[in-house]
Each structure stands twice: as C-alpha cells, then as structure tokens.
C-alpha positions in Angstrom: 27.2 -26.6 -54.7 28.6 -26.5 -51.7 29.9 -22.8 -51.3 26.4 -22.4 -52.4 25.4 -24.0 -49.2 28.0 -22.4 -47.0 27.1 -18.6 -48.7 23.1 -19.3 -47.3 24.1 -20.5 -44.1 26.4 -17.1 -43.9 23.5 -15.1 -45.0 20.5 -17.5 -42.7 22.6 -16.4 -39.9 22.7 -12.8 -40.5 19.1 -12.9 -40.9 18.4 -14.6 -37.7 20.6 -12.9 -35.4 19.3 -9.4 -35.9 15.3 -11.1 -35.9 16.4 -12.8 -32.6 17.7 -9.9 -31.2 15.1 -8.0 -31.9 12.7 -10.3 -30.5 14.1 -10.7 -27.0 14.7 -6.9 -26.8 11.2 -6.4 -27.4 10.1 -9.1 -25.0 12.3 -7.6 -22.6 10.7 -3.8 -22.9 7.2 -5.2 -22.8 8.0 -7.7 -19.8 9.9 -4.0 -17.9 6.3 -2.5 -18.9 3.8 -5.1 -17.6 5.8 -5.3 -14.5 5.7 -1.7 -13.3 2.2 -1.6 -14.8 1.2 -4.6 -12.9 3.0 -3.1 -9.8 1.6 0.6 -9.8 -1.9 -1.2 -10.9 -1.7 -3.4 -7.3 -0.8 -0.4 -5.3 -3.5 1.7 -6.5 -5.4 -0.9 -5.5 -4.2 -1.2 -2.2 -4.5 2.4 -1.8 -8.3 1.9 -2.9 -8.8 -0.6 -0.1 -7.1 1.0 2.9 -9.1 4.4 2.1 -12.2 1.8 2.4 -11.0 0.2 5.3 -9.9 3.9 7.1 -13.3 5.0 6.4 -15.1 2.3 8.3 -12.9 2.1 11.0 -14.1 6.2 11.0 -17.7 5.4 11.2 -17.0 2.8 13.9 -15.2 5.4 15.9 -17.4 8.4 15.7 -20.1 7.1 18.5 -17.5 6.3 21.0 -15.4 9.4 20.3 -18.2 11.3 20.4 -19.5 10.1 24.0 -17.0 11.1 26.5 -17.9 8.3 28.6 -17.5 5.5 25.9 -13.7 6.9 25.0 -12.1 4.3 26.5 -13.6 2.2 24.0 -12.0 3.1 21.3 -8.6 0.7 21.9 -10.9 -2.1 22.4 -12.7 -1.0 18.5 -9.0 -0.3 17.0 -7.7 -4.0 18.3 -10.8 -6.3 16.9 -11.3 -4.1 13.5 -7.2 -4.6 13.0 -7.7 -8.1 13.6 -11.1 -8.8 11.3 -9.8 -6.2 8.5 -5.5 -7.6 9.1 -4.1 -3.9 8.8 -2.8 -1.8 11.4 -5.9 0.3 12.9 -4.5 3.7 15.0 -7.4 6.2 16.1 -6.1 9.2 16.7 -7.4 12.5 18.6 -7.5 15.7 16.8 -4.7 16.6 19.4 -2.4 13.9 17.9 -3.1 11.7 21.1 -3.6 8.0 19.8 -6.8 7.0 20.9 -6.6 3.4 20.0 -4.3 1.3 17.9 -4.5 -2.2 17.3 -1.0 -3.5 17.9 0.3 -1.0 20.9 -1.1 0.6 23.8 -1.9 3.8 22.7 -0.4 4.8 26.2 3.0 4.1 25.7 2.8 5.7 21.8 3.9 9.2 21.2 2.0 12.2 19.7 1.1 12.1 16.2 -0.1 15.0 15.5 2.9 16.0 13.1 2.6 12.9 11.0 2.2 13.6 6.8 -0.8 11.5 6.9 -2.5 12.8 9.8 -2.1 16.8 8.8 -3.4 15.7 5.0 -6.5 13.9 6.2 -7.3 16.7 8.6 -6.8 19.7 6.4 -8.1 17.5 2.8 -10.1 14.5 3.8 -7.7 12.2 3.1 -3.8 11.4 3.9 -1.1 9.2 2.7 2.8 8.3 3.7 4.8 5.6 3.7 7.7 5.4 6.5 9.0 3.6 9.1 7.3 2.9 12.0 9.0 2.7 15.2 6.5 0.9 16.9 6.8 -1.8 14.5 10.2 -2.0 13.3 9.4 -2.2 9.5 8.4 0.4 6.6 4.3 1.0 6.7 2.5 2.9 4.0 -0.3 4.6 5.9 -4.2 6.0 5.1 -5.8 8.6 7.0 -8.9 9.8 6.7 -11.2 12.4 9.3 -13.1 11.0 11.4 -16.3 13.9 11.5 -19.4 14.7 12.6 -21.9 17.5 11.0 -18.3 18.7 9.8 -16.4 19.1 13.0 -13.3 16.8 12.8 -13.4 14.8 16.1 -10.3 12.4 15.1 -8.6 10.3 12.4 -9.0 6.9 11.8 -5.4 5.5 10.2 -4.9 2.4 8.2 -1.3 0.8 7.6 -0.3 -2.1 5.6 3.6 -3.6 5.9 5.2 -2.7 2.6 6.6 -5.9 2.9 3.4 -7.1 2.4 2.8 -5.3 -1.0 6.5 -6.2 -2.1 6.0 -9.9 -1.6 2.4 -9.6 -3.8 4.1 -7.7 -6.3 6.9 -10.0 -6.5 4.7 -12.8 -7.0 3.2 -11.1 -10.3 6.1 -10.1 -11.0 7.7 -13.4 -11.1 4.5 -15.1 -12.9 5.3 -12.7 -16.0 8.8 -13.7 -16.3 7.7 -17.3 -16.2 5.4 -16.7 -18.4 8.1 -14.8 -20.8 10.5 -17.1 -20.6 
C-alpha cells in the first residue's frame, strides 16, 4: 500500500507541475497584455485631451491675434490657461515666433517654426511630437493644432504634457494589475 501511495504522489506531481506552469505562463501573457493595453488605452487618451485643450487655447487666441493691438495679450492668455488647464500652453506665430507660453517669456524662446508639431498642424490641422524640451529640462509630448480664421492660419496654439507625468499614471495602473495578479 504504500508504493501505491508513493507511485500517486509521483504521478499528482507530474500533473500539477505542468497545470501550474501553465497557469502562471498564462497569467503572465495576459498581465504583459492588459499592461500595454491599459498603457496605449491612457495615452490615446491623453492625446484625446490635449487636442481638446490645444483647440480651446486656439479659440481663446484667435481675437487677440487677430487685433494687432491686443497681441501683447496673448502671453498674459498662454500663462492663466496653462495654469487653469495644468499643461504647458505656447502660442506660436505662423512665423515660428512664440507669441505666448505659459512657463517662459516668449522673448527669450527661440523660433519654432521647424518643430514636427508645428509644421503638421499647419500643413494638416493637427501635430504631434514628443522630445525634449530645452526650456524645460525634461521629455514633453506636444499637440498642435492651427489657430484660423475664415481658413487663413494666423498661429498655432501648442499643448505639452511632461511624459513624466503619463509614466507615473501608467505606472500606477500598471502596478494595480500586478497587485491584482499576484
């Protein structure tokens, strides 16, 4: 009777093993999944909301970019919409000059014309680019959009989030499925 018992164990164990296995592989392949699905699903949505944001700060900045004497304005607008929306506002002149930007003197800040985002939104409607910004010292992903009237472009009204800022909200989901796995 007791080889009997010893021959089951044997065999229990080789019936386990593989079962267990298979279980944690597939937890871990479905955990891999929800992650970058959860991650790509919060930067789409990001994305979402600074096009949003971008085309507000547009419609706030057509009137004073519009009236020559209301131009100076426009710094004054970018500061208090970065501050009530808590991105990076940057209003920039169809020459590349920035206009107004809501954590720099636009003075002191160089020509932007050649930026990815800017050329997109100015030939398509819309621009997007993530790099690092050496006004702020850290990687940005940026929004553009035109700002237009009756189809003229008269600027572009740029949005930027820190990615830091995305990585840390991602890494909190991220770390809530794992629990969760586990």
């Amino acid at each position: 009777i007791n080889w009997k018992a010893n021959v089951f164990n044997r065999v229990q164990w080789r019936i386990a093993i593989p079962f267990v296995l298979l279980i944690l592989g597939s937890m871990g392949i479905l955990g891999a999944y929800l992650v970058n699905y959860v991650k790509d699903a919060q930067i789409a949505s990001l994305r979402g909301q600074l096009e949003q944001d971008a085309k507000l700060v547009a419609e706030a900045a057509l009137p004073r970019i519009q009236d020559q004497d209301r131009v100076s304005e426009v710094d004054t607008l970018a500061k208090e919409l970065g501050k009530k929306i808590d991105v990076r506002v940057t209003i920039i002149a169809p020459s590349g000059v920035v206009l107004g930007d809501s954590q720099e003197d636009p003075a002191k800040m160089e020509n932007h014309a050649a930026r990815p985002e800017v050329t997109a939104a100015m030939i398509s409607g819309i621009g997007e680019s993530v790099h690092y910004s050496t006004t702020i010292g850290q990687r940005m992903i940026y929004i553009a959009v035109p700002v237009a009237s009756q189809g003229q472009i008269v600027g572009v009204s740029r949005v930027a989030l820190s990615l830091a800022t995305i990585e840390s909200s991602v890494n909190r989901v991220t770390t809530t499925i794992i629990l969760s796995m586990v």
